[in-house]
C-alpha positions, 0 to 999 in steps of 0.5 A: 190321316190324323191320329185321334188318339192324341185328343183326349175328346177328339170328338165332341157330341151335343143333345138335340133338347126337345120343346121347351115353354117356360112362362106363366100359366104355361102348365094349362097348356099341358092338355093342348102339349099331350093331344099334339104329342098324341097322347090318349092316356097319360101316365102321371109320374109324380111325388104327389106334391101333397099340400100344393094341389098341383097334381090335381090341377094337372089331372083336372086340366088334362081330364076336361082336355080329353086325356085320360089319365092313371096317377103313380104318385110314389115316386121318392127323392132319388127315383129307385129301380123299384118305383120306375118298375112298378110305375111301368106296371101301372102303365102296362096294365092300364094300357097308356100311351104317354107320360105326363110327369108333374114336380121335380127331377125324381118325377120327371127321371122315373117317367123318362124311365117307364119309358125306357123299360116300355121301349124295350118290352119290360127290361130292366131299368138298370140293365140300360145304364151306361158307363165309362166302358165301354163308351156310352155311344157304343152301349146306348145302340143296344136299347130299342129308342123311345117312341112313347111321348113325354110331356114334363110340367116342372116345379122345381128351378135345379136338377134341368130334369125337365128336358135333359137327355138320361135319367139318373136311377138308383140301383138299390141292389148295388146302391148305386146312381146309374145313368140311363140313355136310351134313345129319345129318352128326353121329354118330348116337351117341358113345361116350366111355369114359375107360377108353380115353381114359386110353391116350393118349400124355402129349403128346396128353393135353396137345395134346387137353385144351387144344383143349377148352379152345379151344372153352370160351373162344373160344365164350365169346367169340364174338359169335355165343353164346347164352344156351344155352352160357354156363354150360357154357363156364364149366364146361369153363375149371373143369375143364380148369385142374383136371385137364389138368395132372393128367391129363397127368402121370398117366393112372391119375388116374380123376377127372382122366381123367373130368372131361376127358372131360366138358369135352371134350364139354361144349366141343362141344356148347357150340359146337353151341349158339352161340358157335363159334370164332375166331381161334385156330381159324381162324389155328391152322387153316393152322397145322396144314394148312401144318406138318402139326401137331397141331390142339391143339398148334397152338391152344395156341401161338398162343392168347396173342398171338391173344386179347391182341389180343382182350383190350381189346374184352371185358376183362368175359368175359376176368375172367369165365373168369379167375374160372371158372378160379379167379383171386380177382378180386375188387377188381380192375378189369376189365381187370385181371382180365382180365390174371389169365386170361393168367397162368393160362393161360400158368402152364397151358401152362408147366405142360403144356411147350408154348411160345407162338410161335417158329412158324419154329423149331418147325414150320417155318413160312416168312413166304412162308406167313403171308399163304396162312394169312390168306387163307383164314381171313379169307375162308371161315373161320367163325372170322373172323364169330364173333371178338369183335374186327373185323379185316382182313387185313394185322392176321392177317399182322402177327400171325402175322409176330409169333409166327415 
């Protein structure tokens, strides 16, 4: 019999992704998606997208298609346990039977949550969070899987919240980021339509687009990956260092527009399919639980010092993406290779007018925060199992110390 224990992932688990359609005009099938899903009534989880008219369209579309719909519009950036209590309320009371969630990862995150408090007769959403210990496969049997069906129309090209498995919520009490992994939490079907994507804001192509990036290239270097996504996180490093700077500066860009959404996905089904995140995502994740930023904005400034660190354990995966982003390495030394993928990715970032650091000045990030940051990564953030490079504690705090 062999011993397990000499593995430190003997054994490796991948994510069955629902359906997913990514196209042109495909948000107009959202009635057909809702009616296959049996769906009645739908609750419309969202931000509200105002100016765009995307949600009204939604409503519209799924009103003459039959569905009856309840819009909870209030969910914010980073969705706290309060807004997916209240959404479930909403629910509850109008008597729904599916989840339709219209814009980005914070709505599609609070409706995968509605449906995981719906499951489980109203518990509370941060009671269904998991940890590092114990093991989340261990934790997740406690909760009643989802039955309620979701269907996701996505307008964003980044967070991959659109099909991924677990909804990352806001504790607001221990303002903290827990995930949630209910059974069957991720959407029954995603919808990702690069005619409402190409609506984004500049600043949001540019936010989102690079936490696309974040899981092409932490789950590229994750010790937990598999053979399943190592060609599609290359792929998702290609595209986004060939179209984000194009699609950023010109949204009409319909290839630029197209290939984004693809990398986005592509980044979260990689993860699905091993790998999963590190310390970008788990640092970056109190970044933006403590100063109320973007979660893209949030990786991109702290991805250089952070992977630096990294760099001297997997010099050979560092040069690998270099190559995948385009770097001729060739007659270069690993490691000097593996420097080339810095380059890029600090020309990208330039490119894309995000600044690395000056977390004090730029988001108010005070010292007497570092070490609240590190104590929930370092003890219940996945991101800290999956980093290729071991470390303690007080190497996050110095870390981060570094970049205020």
């Amino acid at each position: 019999m062999i011993d397990k224990r000499i593995f430190e992932f003997p054994i490796t688990y991948s994510w069955v992704i629902g359906k997913i359609a990514i196209g042109w005009g495909v948000h107009e099938t959202v009635a057909d998606e809702c009616k296959a899903a049996n769906i009645k009534k739908a609750l419309i989880t969202t931000t509200g997208l105002r100016g765009t008219g995307i949600v009204d369209e939604i409503n519209q579309i799924l009103t003459r298609g039959g569905i009856e719909t309840v819009i909870f519009d209030k969910v914010t950036s980073n969705p706290k346990d309060y807004e997916v209590m209240e959404a479930y309320k909403v629910f509850k009371e109008a008597d729904c039977d599916g989840v339709v969630s219209v814009g980005g990862g914070s709505s599609h995150d609070c409706g995968k949550g509605v449906r995981a408090v719906a499951a489980n007769e109203g518990r509370y959403i941060c009671d269904m969070s998991v940890f590092l210990d114990p093991p989340w496969f261990e934790t997740i049997t406690k909760f009643r899987p989802i039955t309620v069906p979701q269907i996701s129309v996505n307008t964003t090209a980044g967070t991959g919240a659109e099909s991924s498995p677990g909804a990352p919520i806001i504790n607001s009490e221990v303002k903290a980021k827990q995930l949630v992994m209910v059974p069957g939490i991720g959407p029954t079907t995603a919808l990702i339509d690069p005619l409402l994507v190409r609506l984004m804001p500049q600043k949001y192509v540019a936010w989102t687009g690079f936490d696309a990036m974040a899981h092409g290239f932490e789950s590229y270097l994750s010790k937990g990956r598999s053979h399943y996504n190592f060609a599609m996180e290359l792929r998702v490093l290609k595209l986004v260092a060939e179209n984000l700077r194009e699609f950023t500066y010109n949204r009409m860009n319909h290839v630029a527009c197209e290939n984004m959404c693809w990398a986005a996905s592509m980044g979260t089904v990689s993860m699905g399919f091993g790998g999963g995140a590190g310390i970008v995502h788990g640092l970056g994740h109190g970044l933006s639980v403590l100063c109320d930023c973007h979660h893209g904005l949030a990786n991109a400034s702290v991805t250089i010092p952070l992977e630096r660190y990294n760099e001297p354990v997997c010099p050979d995966k560092f040069a690998e993406m270099a190559a995948a982003m385009g770097v001729d390495t060739k007659g270069m030394s690993k490691m000097q290779a593996a420097d080339k993928w810095f380059d890029e990715v600090e020309r990208l970032l330039s490119d894309l007018n995000i600044r690395t650091g000056h977390l004090n000045e730029r988001f108010g990030l005070q010292r007497k925060d570092l070490e609240h940051i590190v104590k929930w990564q370092y003890e219940n953030d996945f991101g800290r199992q999956g980093n290729p490079r071991d470390f303690v504690f007080e190497d996050c705090v110095k870390l981060l110390e570094d970049m205020l």
